[in-house]
N, C-alpha and C positions, 0 to 999 in steps of 0.2 A: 696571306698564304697559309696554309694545311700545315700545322708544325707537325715532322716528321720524327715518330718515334721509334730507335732500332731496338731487337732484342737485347743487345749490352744495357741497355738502358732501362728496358723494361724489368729485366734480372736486376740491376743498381736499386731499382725500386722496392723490390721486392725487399730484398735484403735487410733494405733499414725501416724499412715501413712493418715488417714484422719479425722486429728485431731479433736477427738471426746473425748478426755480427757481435765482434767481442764488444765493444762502444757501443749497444745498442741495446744487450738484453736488462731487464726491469731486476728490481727490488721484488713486487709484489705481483703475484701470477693475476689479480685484479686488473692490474696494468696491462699482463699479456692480452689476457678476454679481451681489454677492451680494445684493443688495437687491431683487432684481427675480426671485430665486432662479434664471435661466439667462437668457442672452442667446442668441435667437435664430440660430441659427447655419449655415443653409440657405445661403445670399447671406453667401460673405466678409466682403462689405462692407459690410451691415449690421452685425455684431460693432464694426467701427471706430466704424462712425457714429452707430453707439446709445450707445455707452461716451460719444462726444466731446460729444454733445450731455447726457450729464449730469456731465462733465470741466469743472473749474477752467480746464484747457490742454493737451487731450490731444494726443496726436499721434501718427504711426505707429509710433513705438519705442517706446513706454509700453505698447500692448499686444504686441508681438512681443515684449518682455523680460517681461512677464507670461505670456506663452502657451509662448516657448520657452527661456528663461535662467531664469528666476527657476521657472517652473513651476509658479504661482500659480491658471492657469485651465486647464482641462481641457476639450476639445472632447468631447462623449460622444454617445452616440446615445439617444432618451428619450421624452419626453410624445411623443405622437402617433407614433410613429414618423421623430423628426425630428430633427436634429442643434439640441444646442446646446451653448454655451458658457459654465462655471459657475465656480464658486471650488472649491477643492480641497478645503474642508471641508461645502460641501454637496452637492458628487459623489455620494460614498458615499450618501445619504441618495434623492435623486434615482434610482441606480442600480437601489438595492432596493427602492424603489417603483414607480418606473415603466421603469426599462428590461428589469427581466428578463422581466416579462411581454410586452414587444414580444421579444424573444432566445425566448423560448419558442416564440411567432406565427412566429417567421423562423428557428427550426429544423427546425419540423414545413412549413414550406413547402420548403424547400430539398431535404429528407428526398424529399417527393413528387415534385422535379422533377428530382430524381436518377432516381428508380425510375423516371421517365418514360421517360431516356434511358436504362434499361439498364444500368447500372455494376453491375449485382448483380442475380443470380435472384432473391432475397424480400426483406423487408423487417430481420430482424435482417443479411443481406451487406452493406445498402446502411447502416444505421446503422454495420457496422465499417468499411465502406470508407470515408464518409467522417471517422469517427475518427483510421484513421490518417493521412489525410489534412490534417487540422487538426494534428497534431502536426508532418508533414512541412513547413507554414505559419509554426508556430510556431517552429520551428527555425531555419528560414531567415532567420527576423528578429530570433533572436537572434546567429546567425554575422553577419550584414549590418548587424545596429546599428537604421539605418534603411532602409526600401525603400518604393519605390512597388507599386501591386498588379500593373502589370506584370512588374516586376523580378520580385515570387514569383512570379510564370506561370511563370517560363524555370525554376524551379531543379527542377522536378518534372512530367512530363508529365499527371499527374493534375489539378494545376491549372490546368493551360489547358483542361482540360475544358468544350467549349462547351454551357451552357443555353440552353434556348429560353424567352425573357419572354412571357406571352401567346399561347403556340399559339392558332394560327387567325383569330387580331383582325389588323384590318388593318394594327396599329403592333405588329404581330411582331419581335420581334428577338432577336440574340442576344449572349453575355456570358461570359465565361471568369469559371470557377471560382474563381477566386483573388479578382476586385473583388466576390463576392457573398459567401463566407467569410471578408473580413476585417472586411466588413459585421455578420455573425452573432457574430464572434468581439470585434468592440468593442463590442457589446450586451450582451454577456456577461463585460464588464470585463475582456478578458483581453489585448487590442491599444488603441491608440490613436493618432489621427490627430495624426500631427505635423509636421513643418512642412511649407509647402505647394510643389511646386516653382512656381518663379518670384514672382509678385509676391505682396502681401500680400491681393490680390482671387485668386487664383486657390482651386479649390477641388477640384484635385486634389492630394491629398495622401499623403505619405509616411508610413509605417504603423512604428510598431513596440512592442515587447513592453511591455506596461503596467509589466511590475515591471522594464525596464529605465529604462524615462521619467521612471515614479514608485519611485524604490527599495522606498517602503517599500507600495507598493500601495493600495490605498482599503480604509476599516474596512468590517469587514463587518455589516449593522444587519439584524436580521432583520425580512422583509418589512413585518407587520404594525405593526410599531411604526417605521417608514420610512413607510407610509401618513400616521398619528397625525402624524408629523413634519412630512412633504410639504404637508397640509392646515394646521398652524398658520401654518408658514413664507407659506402662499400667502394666509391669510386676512389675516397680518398686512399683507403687500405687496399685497392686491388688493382685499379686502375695505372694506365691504360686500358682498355679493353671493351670488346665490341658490346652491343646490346643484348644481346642475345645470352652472355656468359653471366649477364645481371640477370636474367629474366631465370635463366637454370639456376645460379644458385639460390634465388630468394624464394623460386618455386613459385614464380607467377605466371599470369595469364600476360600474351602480349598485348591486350589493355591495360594492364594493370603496369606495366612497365614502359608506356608511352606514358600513362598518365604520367607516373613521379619521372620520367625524364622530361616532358614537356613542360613540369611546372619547374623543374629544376636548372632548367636552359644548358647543361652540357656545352663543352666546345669539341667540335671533332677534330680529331687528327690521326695521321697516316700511321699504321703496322704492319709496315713495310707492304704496301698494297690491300692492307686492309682496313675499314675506317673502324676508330675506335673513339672511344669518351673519357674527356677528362671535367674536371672541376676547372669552371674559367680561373680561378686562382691559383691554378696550380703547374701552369706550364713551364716552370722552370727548369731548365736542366740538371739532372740529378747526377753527381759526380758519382764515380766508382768507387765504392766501399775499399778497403784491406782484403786480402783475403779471406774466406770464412769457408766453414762446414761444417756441415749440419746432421745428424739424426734423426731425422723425423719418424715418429710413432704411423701406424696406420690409421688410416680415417683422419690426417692430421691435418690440419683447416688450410694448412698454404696449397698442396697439393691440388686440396678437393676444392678450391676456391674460385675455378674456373671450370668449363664446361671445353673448352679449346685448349688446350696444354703443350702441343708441339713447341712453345718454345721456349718450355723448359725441361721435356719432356724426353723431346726426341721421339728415337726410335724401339724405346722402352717398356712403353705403354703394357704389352705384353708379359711381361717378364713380372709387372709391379701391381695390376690392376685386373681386378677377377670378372667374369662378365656381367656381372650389375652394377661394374664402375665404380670399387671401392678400392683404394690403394691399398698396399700391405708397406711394411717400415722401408722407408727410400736411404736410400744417402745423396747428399748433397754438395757441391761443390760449386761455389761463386757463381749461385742462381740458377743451378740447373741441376735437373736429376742424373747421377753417373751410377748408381750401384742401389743397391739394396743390403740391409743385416736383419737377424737372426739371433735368435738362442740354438745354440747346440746342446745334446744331452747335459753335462753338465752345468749348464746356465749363462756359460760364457757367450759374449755377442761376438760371431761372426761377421764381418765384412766381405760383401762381394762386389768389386767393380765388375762394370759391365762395359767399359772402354776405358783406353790407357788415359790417366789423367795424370801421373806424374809423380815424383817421390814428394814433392810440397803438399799434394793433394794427402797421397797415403799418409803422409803423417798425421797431416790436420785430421784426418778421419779415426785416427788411433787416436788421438790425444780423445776426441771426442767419444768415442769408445767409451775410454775409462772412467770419465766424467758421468756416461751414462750407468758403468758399472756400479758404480760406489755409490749412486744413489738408490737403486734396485737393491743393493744389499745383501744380493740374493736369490732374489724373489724370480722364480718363473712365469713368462707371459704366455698368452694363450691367444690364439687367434680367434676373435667373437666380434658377430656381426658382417662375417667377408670371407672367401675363399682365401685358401693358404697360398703363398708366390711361390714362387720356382724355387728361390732359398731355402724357404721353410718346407718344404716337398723333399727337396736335398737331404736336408737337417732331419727330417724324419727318417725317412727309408734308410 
């Protein structure tokens, strides 16, 4: 028989598989990454505040000595074309599943927008030009240690070389060579974004040579058996859940996502009339957590961790999610989205429910509040990378 999985249970799962309960959250934001297989890493400041909210006591030097002293987590470019932030041992794994296939998308585009501007009469001039062009990038950052992608503009007039983003669209612009190949060239495991100048929100970042950052490099996993990987890793941490939610968030092809399910033999079973995938190891019944509640940062990996959301989701969606499908800071309550928060002028986080959840709910969410105050410090967040929510719209006007 079809083991039958309800939403109370799917929400159980949630909970303690990215440990968002009090018995659940880690020592080392290392631990978080890996549990959640990448953290989110578009918005700075999501990184911190998705770690903190599944942290014992994190704070901002727990992950700046992860990220840049200890070298524990790795910023990479990946699922969707989008930066995130992982543990160092499932990089690799991450890379050769889903980032070369985006490095491949963003060298045959680059390739084009080259030929556009002329750098080369045919197409094998402009693939040498810019060959030796990436080496003249890669050198630079290895005499300079670390640089920003300015810095490589100046050392070579080749890349200041200005592209045009979207010829003809009325958000035309344009972008020197240097911040769009160092882009292709961390996709391609060969650079990496490291530390950022100025604050720990800022997200422009200093670039340098992967096997200087990381001595000994990331292992090298061949693609297909990185897929097989990608998909256990993600059924474990996500799972339940249909084929299709694997396929959106890893940002593949539905070949590419038959492939690692078929080698990976999945069991299926019901959500609540809809068929879903688990790991044949794992059907066990997941009892209900304690209560818990949660803060979650925008762009925060539980949220965005599904392509199908209703059911934790509801009838929200709108209020929390801008239309390219990026959420703004949720609250959370015993597996499901009930509210959203904010800064108000003076820096204080507002909480807004969005349905009656009860004086045990409200509390938990104050308590979590302050936990989140006192680690902020202070500090103002800023909406980047996403449309503002109906709160922060509020909170402005």
């Amino acid at each position: 028989m079809v083991r039958r999985i309800d939403v109370a249970e799917r929400r159980a799962r949630l909970a303690l598989r990215h440990r968002l309960t009090a018995d659940t959250r880690a020592d080392d934001p290392t631990d978080v990454a890996r549990s959640l297989l990448a953290l989110h890493g578009t918005d700075p400041s999501s990184v911190y505040i998705g770690a903190w909210a599944r942290m014992k006591d994190g704070q901002v030097a727990d992950m700046e000595r992860a990220l840049y002293e200890d070298r524990s987590l790795i910023r990479f470019m990946g699922m969707r074309r989008t930066v995130f932030v992982t543990s160092l041992d499932v990089a690799p794994v991450l890379e050769a599943a889903c980032s070369r296939p985006v490095a491949a998308r963003e060298r045959r585009l680059l390739l084009r927008m080259l030929a556009d501007i002329g750098v080369a009469p045919d197409a094998a001039g402009v693939a040498a030009w810019l060959a030796e062009t990436e080496d003249v990038a890669l050198r630079a950052l290895k005499e300079r240690g670390e640089a920003t992608a300015a810095e490589v503009a100046g050392d070579d007039p080749r890349l200041s070389t200005e592209l045009v983003m979207s010829p003809g669209k009325s958000y035309e612009s344009r972008q020197r060579l240097a911040s769009r190949l160092l882009l292709l060239l961390a996709a391609e495991g060969r650079v990496v974004r490291a530390r950022p100048r100025g604050s720990w929100q800022s997200h422009q970042y200093r670039w340098a040579h992967l096997t200087d950052w990381f001595p000994g490099g990331l292992a090298d996993w061949d693609p297909q058996e990185a897929e097989t990987e990608v998909a256990r890793r993600w059924l474990h941490a996500f799972g339940p859940a249909p084929a299709d939610d694997l396929r959106w968030w890893a940002g593949w092809t539905k070949t590419q996502t038959k492939r690692a399910l078929t080698e990976l033999r999945p069991v299926e079973v019901d959500l609540d009339g809809t068929p879903g995938l688990l790991l044949p190891g794992d059907l066990a019944e997941t009892p209900a957590p304690e209560p818990w509640a949660a803060l979650l940062p925008s762009l925060d990996s539980t949220p965005m961790g599904w392509q199908n959301r209703g059911w934790f989701l509801g009838e929200h969606g709108p209020r929390l999610f801008d239309r390219n499908g990026n959420i703004g800071p949720s609250l959370w309550w015993n597996g499901r989205i009930v509210g959203g928060w904010a800064q108000g002028a003076d820096g204080e986080i507002v909480c807004r429910f969005l349905e009656d959840v009860g004086a045990d709910a409200r509390d938990a969410v104050a308590t979590e509040a302050e936990r989140l105050t006192s680690r902020l410090g202070g500090v103002r967040l800023a909406a980047r990378a996403r449309g503002r929510t109906w709160l922060e719209e509020e909170l402005a006007g």
